[in-house]
C-alpha positions in Angstrom: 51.5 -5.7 35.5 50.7 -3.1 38.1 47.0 -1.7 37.2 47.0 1.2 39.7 50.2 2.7 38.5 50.7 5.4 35.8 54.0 6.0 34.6 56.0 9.3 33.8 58.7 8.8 31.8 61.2 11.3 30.6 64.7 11.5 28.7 66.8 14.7 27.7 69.0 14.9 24.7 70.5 18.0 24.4 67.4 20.7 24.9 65.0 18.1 23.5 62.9 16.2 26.0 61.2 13.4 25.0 58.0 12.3 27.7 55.3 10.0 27.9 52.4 9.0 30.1 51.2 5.2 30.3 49.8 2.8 32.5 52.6 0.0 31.6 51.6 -0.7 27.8 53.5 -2.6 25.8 53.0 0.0 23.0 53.0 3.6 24.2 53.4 7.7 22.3 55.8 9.9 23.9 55.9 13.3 22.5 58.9 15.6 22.0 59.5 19.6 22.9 62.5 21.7 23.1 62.9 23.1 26.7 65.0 25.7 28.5 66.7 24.0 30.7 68.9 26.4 32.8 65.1 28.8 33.1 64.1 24.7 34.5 67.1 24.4 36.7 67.2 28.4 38.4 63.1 27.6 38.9 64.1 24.4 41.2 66.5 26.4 43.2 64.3 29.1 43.5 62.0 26.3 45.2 64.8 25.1 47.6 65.7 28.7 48.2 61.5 28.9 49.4 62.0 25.8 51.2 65.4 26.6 53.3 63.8 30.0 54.2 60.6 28.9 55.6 62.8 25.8 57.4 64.9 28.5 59.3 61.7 30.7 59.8 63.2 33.3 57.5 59.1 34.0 56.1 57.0 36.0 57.1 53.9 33.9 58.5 51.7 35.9 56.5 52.9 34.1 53.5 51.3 31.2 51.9 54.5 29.1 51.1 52.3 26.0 49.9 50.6 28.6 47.5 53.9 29.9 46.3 55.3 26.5 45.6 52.2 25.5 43.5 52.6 28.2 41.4 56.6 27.3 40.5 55.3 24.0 40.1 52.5 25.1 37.7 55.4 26.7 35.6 57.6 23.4 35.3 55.1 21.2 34.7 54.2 23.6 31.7 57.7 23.7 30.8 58.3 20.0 31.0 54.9 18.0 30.2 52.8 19.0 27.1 48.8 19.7 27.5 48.0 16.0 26.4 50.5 14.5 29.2 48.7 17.1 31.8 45.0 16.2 30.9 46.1 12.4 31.3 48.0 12.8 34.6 44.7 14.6 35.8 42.1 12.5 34.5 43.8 9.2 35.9 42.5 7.0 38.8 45.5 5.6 39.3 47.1 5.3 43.0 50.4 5.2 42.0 53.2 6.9 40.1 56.7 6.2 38.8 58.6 8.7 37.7 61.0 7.2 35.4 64.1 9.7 34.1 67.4 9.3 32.8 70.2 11.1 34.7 70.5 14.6 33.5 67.1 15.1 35.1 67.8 13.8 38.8 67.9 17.1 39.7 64.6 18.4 38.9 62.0 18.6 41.6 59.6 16.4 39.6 57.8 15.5 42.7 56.5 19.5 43.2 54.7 19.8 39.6 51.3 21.5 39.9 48.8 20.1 37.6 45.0 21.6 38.1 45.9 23.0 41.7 47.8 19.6 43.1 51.5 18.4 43.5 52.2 15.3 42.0 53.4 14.4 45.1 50.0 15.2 47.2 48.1 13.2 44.8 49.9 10.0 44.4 52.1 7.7 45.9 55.0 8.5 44.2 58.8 6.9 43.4 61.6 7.4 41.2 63.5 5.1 39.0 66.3 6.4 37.4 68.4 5.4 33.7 72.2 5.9 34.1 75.3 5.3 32.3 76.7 4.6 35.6 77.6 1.3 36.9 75.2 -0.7 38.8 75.4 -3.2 41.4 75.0 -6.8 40.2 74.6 -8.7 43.2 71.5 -10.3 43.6 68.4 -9.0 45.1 67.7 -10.4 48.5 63.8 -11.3 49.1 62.2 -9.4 52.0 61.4 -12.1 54.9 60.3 -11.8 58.4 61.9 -11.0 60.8 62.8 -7.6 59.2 66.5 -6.6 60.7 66.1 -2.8 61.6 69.2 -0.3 62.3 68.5 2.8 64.2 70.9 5.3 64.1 70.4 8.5 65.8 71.9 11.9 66.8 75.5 10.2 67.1 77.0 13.8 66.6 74.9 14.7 69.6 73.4 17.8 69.0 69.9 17.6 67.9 67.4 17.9 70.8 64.9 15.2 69.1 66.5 13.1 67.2 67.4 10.7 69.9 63.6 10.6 71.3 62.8 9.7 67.7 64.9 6.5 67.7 64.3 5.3 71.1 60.3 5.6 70.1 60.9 3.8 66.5 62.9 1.4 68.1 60.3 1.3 70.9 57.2 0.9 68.6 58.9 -1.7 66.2 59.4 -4.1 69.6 55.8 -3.7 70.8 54.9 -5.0 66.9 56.9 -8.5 68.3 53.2 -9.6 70.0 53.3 -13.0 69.4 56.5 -13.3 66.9 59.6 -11.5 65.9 58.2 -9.3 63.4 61.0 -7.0 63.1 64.5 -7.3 65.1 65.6 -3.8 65.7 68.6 -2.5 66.9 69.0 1.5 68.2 72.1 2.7 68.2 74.1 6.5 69.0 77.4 6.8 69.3 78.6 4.8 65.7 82.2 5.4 63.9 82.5 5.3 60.3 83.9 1.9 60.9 81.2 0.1 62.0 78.6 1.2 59.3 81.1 -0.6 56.8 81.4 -3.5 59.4 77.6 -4.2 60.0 75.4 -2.6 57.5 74.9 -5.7 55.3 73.3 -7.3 58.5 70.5 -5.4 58.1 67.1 -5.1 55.9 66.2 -1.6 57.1 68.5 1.7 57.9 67.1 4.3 59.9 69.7 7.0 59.9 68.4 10.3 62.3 71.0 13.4 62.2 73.2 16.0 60.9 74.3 15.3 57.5 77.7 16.7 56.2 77.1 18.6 52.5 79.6 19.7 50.3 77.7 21.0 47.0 81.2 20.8 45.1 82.3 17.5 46.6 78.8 15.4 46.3 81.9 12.3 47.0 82.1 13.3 50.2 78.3 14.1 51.3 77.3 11.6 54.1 76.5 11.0 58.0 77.8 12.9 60.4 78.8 10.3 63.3 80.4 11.0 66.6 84.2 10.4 65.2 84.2 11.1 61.4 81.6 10.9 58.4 80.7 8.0 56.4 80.5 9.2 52.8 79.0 8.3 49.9 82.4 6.9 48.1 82.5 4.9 51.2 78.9 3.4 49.9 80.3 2.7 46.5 83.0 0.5 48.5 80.9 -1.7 50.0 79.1 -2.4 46.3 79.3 -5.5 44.7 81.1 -7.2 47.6 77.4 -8.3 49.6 73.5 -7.3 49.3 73.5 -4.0 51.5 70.0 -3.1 52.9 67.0 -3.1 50.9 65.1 0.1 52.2 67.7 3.5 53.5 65.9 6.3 55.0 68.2 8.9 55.5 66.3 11.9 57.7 68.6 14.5 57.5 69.0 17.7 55.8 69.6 17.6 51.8 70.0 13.9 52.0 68.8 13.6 48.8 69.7 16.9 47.2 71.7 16.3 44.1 73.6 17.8 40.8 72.6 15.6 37.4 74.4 12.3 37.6 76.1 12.8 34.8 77.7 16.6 35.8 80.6 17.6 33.1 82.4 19.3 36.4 82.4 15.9 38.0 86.0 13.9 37.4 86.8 11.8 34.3 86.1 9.0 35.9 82.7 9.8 36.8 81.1 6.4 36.0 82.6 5.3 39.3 81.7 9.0 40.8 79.2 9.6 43.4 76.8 12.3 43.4 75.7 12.4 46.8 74.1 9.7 49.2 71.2 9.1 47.2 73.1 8.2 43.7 76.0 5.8 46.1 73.0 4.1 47.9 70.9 3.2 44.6 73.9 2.2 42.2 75.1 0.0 44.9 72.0 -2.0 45.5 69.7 -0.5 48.1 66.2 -0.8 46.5 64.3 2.1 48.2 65.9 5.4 49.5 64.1 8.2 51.6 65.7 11.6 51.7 65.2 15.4 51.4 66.1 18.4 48.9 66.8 21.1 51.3 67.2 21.5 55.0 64.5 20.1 57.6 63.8 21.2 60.9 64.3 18.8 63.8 60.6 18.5 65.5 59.2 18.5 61.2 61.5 15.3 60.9 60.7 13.3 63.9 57.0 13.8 63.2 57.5 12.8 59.6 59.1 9.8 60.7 56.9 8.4 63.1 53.9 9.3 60.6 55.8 6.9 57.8 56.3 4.0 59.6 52.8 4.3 61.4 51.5 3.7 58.5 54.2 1.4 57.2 54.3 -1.5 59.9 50.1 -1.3 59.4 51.2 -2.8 56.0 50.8 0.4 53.6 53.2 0.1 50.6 56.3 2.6 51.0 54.8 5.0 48.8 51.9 5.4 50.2 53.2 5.8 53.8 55.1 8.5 52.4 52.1 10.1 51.0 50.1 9.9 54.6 52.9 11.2 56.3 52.9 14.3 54.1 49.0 14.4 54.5 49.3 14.1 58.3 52.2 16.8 58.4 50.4 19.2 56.6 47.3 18.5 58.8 48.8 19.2 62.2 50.7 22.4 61.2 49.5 23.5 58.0 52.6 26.6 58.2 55.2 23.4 58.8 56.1 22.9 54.6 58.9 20.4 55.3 56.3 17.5 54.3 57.5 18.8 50.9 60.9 18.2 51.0 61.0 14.5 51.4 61.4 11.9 47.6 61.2 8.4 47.4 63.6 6.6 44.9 62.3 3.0 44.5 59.1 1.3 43.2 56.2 3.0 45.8 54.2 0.1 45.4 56.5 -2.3 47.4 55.5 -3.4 51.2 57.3 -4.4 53.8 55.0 -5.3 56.1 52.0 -7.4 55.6 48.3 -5.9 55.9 47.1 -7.1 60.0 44.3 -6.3 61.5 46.5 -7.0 65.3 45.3 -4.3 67.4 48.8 -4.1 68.9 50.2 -2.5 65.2 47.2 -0.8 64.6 48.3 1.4 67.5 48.8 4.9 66.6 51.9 6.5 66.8 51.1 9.2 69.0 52.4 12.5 67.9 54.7 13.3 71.0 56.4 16.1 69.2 53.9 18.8 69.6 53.6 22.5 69.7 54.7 22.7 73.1 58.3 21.1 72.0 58.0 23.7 68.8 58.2 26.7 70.9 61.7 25.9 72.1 64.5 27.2 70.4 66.2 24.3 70.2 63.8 22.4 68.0 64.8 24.3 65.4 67.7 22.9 65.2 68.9 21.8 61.3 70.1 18.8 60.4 72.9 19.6 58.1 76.3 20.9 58.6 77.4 23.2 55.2 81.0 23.0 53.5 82.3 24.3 50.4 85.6 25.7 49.2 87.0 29.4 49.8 89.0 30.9 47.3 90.4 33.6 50.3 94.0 33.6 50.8 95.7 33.4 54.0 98.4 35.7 55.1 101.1 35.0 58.1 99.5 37.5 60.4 96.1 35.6 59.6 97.5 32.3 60.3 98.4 33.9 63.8 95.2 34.8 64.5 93.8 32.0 64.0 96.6 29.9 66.4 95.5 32.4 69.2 91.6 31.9 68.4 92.4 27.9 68.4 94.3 27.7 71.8 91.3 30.1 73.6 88.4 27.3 71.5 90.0 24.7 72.6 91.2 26.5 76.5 87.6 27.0 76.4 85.8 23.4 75.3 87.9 22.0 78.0 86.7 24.1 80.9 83.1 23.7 78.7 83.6 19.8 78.7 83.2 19.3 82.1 79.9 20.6 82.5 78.8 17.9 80.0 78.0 14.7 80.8 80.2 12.1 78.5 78.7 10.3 76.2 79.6 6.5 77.5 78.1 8.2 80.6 74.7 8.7 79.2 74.8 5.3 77.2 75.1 3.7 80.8 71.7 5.7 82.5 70.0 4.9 79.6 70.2 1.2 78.7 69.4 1.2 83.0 65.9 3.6 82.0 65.4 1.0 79.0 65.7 -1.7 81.8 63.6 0.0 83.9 60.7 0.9 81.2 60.5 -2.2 80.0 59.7 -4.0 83.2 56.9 -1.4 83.6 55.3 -1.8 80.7 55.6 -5.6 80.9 54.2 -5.5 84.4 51.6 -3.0 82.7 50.9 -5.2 80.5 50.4 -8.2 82.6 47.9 -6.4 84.8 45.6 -5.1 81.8 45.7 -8.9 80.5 44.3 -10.4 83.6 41.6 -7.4 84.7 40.8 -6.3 80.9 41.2 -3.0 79.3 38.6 0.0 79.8 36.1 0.3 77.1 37.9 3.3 75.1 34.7 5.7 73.1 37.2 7.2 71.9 36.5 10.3 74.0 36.1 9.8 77.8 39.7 10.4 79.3 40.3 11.7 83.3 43.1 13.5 84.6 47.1 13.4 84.1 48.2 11.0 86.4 52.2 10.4 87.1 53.9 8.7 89.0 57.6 8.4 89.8 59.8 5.1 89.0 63.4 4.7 90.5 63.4 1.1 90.4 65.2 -1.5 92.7 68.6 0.2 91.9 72.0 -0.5 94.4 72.0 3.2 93.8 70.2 4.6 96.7 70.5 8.3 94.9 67.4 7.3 92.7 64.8 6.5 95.7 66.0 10.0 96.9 65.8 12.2 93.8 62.6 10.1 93.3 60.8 11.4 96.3 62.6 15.2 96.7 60.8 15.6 93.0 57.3 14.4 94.3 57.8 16.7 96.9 58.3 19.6 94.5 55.4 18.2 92.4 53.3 18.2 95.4 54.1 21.6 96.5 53.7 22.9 93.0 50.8 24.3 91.4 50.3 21.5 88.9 47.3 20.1 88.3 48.0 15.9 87.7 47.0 12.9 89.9 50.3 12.1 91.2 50.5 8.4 92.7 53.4 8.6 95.6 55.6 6.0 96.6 55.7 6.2 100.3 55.4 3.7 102.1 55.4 1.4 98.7 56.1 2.4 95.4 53.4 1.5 92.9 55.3 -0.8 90.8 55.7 -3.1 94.1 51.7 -2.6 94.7 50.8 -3.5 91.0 53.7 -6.7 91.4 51.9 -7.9 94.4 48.3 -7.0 92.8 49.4 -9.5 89.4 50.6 -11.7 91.9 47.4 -12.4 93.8 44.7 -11.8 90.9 47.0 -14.6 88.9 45.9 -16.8 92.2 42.4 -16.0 91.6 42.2 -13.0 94.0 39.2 -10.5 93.4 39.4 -8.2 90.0 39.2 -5.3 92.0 41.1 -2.2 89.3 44.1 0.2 90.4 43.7 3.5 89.1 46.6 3.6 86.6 49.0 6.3 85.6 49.2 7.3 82.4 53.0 8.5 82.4 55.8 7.5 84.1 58.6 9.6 84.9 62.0 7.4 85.3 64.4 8.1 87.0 67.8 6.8 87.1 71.6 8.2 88.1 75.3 6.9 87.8 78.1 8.6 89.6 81.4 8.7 87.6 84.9 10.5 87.4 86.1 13.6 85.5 89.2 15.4 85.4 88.9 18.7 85.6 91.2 21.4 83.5 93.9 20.6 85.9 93.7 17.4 85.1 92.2 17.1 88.9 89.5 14.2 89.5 86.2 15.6 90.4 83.1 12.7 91.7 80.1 13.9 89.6 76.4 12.5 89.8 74.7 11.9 86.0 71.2 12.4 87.0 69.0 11.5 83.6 65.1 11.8 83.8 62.7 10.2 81.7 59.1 11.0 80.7 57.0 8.5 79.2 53.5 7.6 77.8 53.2 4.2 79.4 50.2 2.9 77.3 52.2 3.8 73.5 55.8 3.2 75.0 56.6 6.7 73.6 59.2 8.5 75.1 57.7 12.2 75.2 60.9 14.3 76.9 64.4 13.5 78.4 66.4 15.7 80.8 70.4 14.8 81.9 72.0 16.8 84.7 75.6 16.4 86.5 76.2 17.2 89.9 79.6 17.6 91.2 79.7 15.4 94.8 78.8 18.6 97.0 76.4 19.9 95.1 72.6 19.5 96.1 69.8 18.2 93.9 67.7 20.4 96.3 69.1 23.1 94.2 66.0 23.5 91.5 68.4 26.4 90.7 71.1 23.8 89.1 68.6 21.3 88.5 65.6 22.6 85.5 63.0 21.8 87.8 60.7 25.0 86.5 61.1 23.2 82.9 60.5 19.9 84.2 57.3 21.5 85.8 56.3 23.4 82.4 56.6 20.7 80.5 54.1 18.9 82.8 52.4 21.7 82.5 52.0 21.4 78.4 51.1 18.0 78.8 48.3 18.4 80.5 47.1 20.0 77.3 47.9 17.1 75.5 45.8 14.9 78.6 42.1 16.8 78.4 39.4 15.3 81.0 37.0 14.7 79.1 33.5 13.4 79.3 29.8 12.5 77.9 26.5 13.2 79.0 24.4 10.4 79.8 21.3 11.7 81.3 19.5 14.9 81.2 17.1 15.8 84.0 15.5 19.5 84.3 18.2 21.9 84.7 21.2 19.4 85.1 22.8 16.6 83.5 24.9 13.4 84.4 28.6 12.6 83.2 29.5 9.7 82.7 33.0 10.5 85.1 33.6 11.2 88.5 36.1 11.4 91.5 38.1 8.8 90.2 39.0 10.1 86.7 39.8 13.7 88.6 36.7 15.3 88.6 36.1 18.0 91.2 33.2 20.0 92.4 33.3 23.7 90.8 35.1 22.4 88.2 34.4 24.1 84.1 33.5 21.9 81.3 32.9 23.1 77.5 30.7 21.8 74.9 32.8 20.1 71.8 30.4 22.1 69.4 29.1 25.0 70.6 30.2 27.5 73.1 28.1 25.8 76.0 29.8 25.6 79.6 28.8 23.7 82.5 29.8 23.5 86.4 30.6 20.5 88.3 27.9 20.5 91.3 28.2 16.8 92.8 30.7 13.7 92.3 31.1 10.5 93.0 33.0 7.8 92.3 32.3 7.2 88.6 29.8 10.1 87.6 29.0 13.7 88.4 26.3 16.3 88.2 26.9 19.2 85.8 24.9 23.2 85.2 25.1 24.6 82.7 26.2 28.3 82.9 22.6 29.4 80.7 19.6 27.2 81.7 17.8 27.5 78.3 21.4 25.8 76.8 20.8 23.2 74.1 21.9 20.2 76.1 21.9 16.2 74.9 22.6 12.8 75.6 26.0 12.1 74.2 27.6 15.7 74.2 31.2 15.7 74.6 32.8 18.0 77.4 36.3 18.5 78.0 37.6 20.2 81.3 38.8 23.9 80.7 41.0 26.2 82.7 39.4 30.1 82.8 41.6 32.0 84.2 41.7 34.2 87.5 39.5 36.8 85.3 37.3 34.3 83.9 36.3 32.4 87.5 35.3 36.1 89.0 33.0 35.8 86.3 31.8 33.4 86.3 31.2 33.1 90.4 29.4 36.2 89.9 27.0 35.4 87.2 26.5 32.1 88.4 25.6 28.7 86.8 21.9 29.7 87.0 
């Protein structure tokens, strides 16, 4: 008997819905009302309608959507649940709910009730079970053991902008979990055909599917992933039931992956017991245990972070209803105007865990939230993670038909002229399983380093400067030493700001492979200042044909930024040269974005210090030259609008004035480093720090 879980159970017959509340009693009331279901029903879609529009940024910013969406879900839950079902759901203390319906009422947005000012969904950890006259898998539950088998899937249609960078950091994070033992055994993959899902999905305990999802609202049959040659459908699901246990635990992170009719629609076929209604009903009939998905459409950057928030807290051992719950929380929390926390549901008991409660330091970890408001800004993280189809009742006429046979030979004239300036896709698998390769041997020599010398004490506050440096690797490919060091060059001659460690006339990894060498023979503990990112770099030349079927030699140049300590993969660029061309070029090659996003980075990388002493009219920090500190540098108070100026350095502390000498200074007061502005700096030169 589960003691922190309240149940919600409901069943329609006809317009008469029968509910109760309990906490698992073996003898519990349920009460009876009439209600109008189509009023219900046009209130939900009114919801997704709210939902879609702030998704595609169709509201103004003015509006409180979350406010909106509380007061809808104020008027189903008084539509739905009586007053003596409300007070109980309020008054409870109880972690946990299932929501436990029959399947005419799949299709209510249970999870978006507003009872005293709350959504269900913000105040518990909540799953569905659902009754069905439907068939049901009867193979036999598989237990959950470690090693967990993980499938990645993402951005196989290849065109979402973060979908990939959100299963190469899953994928990523799940191996660093594998410490001491396998914990999970993950596999990422891309480019996947219908095909293979049938072929290996049994193999695996966990599904991790990242991309555009195909949805027909009139055909739920055919709903399913998008893949890079076809779309595996949810009558392909019900194919595979019966036959072998398919995965326990399906998160499907694409747009309306979950969105669904009533599972027992009259419009559906006569066979509809062995009819699908979308992904979520073929997944759950068929024997996977827990499925994640949405109701409405989901912006690309809102679903990575959502992601990496849920299996954060997942992998520390959380049951799967409660990581859902704190990813929501955390959502909301670092964009409260970002509502698609509210589109995702759970089907499947929330108080199940896949992961057992550690207190490893290594999966304690935080995910760190690469996708931030710099990535936002760009258009392209936007993008939506469905693709729409439904019938047309238009008829076409002959001239019509002609039309369209001249508009299909310019397309497809067109995509092949287009084609070339895009890099293939086996192309781009190639560079990046040789950046894999090449990240994981620094963060393994990383990691070896830190084990022998020991790891800075972390206060949870004290950071220095960006430092980068650039990786090409020992590659046969002498193309990556030289894009290596003509971007330094650029870096140098830029006006950013970072601590950039060059290669010449060694390049660090070769300094910190000869440094492990030597401490490892018992060689002084003397510490290298250590980057924080790493930006990879690796090329592959290969052959195209062009539209005249001519061969051209192309150079695939693919650039990789990461966060060395978290093994997060914060941006990717790809560029193809054509043999004559110059990388010089910055024209060709996006050096000014490369440089901008460096640039937004730095944000992300505050220095930031402590007081430690206070002595008249100036005070010691506790960093100096060698976290980036300079003299006439600005610091800020973290609490008050109190600024100081660096005056002196050295190596590992520096004296700071402050800009009013009567300033309420103490030991302990957090500064971070700030950046005035042209306007600001004549100011402050001319007032002076005292």
């Amino acid at each position: 008997m589960k003691n922190n879980t309240i149940y919600l159970e409901a069943i329609l017959e006809d317009t008469c819905l029968k509910t109760g509340c309990h906490t698992n009693e073996s003898v519990w009331t349920y009460e009876t009302k009439k209600v109008p279901i189509d009023f219900i029903e046009s209130r939900c879609n009114q919801i997704i309608e709210i939902l879609n529009n702030a998704q595609r940024k169709k509201i103004e910013k003015h509006i409180n959507i979350l406010n909106h969406i509380k007061n809808i879900g104020r008027i189903l839950a008084d539509e739905l649940l009586t007053p003596a079902i409300k007070a109980r759901i309020n008054e409870t203390s109880s972690q946990n709910m299932i929501i436990r319906i029959d399947d005419n009422l799949v299709h209510i947005l249970w999870e978006l009730l507003c009872i005293n000012d709350e959504l269900l969904c913000q105040k518990f950890n909540l799953g569905r079970e659902v009754r069905t006259k439907q068939n049901t898998s009867h193979y036999k539950e598989t237990s959950i053991n470690s090693p967990l088998k993980m499938w990645i899937i993402s951005d196989p249609y290849d065109q979402l902008s973060m979908t990939i960078q959100e299963g190469r950091n899953i994928c990523n994070y799940m191996d660093r979990l594998n410490n001491k033992e396998i914990i999970v055994d993950t596999l990422h993959q891309s480019q996947i055909m219908p095909y293979e899902i049938n072929e290996k999905i049994r193999d695996f305990d966990i599904v991790h599917f990242a991309g555009h999802m195909e949805y027909n609202e009139k055909k739920p049959d055919e709903n399913g992933w998008h893949l890079s040659n076809g779309i595996f459908q949810a009558k392909d699901i019900l194919k595979l039931k019966d036959s072998g246990s398919l995965p326990s635990f399906v998160f499907s992170n694409a747009c309306q992956s979950a969105k669904t009719s009533a599972w027992n629609n009259s419009s559906t076929p006569s066979n509809h017991l062995q009819h699908s209604y979308g992904l979520a009903n073929a997944f759950m009939i068929s024997g996977v245990k827990h499925y994640i998905g949405t109701i409405c459409e989901i912006i690309d950057t809102s679903g990575s972070q959502f992601a990496s928030f849920f299996y954060e807290s997942l992998v520390k051992g959380e049951s799967i209803g409660k990581s859902v719950r704190i990813a929501r929380q955390k959502l909301l929390k670092n964009n409260p105007d970002d509502i698609g926390w509210a589109t995702y549901l759970l089907y499947g008991d929330p108080d199940t865990n896949y992961f057992q409660k550690t207190e490893n330091s290594e999966q304690n970890k935080s995910i760190k939230n690469v996708y931030n408001t710099y990535s936002e800004k760009k258009e392209n993280n936007y993008d939506l993670r469905s693709r729409w189809s439904g019938p047309s009742s238009k008829k076409i006429s002959f001239s019509d038909n002609m039309i369209i046979v001249l508009l299909l030979i310019i397309i497809i004239t067109f995509q092949i002229v287009m084609s070339n300036k895009k890099i293939p896709a086996e192309i781009i698998t190639i560079i990046e399983k040789c950046a894999d390769t090449k990240q994981n041997k620094i963060e393994k020599l990383f990691d070896s380093y830190i084990k022998i010398v020991g790891e800075d004490k972390d206060d949870g506050w004290t950071s220095g400067n960006l430092s980068l440096y650039v990786e090409a690797g020992k590659s046969q490919n002498k193309y990556d030493d030289m894009i290596a060091l003509v971007i330094e060059k650029m870096i140098l001659n830029s006006s950013l700001k970072i601590d950039l460690l060059e290669r010449e006339p060694f390049s660090f990894d070769q300094i910190l492979t000869e440094k492990v060498r030597i401490l490892k023979q018992g060689g002084k503990k003397v510490k290298l200042k250590m980057p924080k990112l790493a930006l990879i770099v690796t090329s592959h030349h290969y052959k195209q044909r062009s539209f005249w079927f001519v061969e051209k030699e192309k150079l695939a140049v693919a650039l990789r930024i990461v966060d060395i300590d978290k093994s997060l993969i914060l941006k990717l660029f790809h560029e193809s040269y054509e043999k004559n061309e110059s990388f010089l070029d910055s024209k060709k090659f996006r050096f000014n974005e490369l440089i901008s996003t460096f640039k937004e980075l730095k944000k992300e990388y505050p220095i930031r210090g402590k007081i430690t002493n206070i002595s008249k009219n100036e005070a010691i920090m506790n960093i100096g030259e060698w976290h980036g500190v300079k003299i006439g540098q600005k610091y800020k108070s973290s609490i008050e609008d109190i600024y100081f100026v660096v005056t002196s350095i050295k190596a590992q502390s520096c004296k700071i004035e402050p800009l009013k000498p009567d300033s309420n200074i103490f030991v302990g007061m957090k500064l971070e480093c700030v950046e005035l502005g042209n306007w600001w700096n004549w100011v402050w030169n001319w007032v002076g720090p005292s």
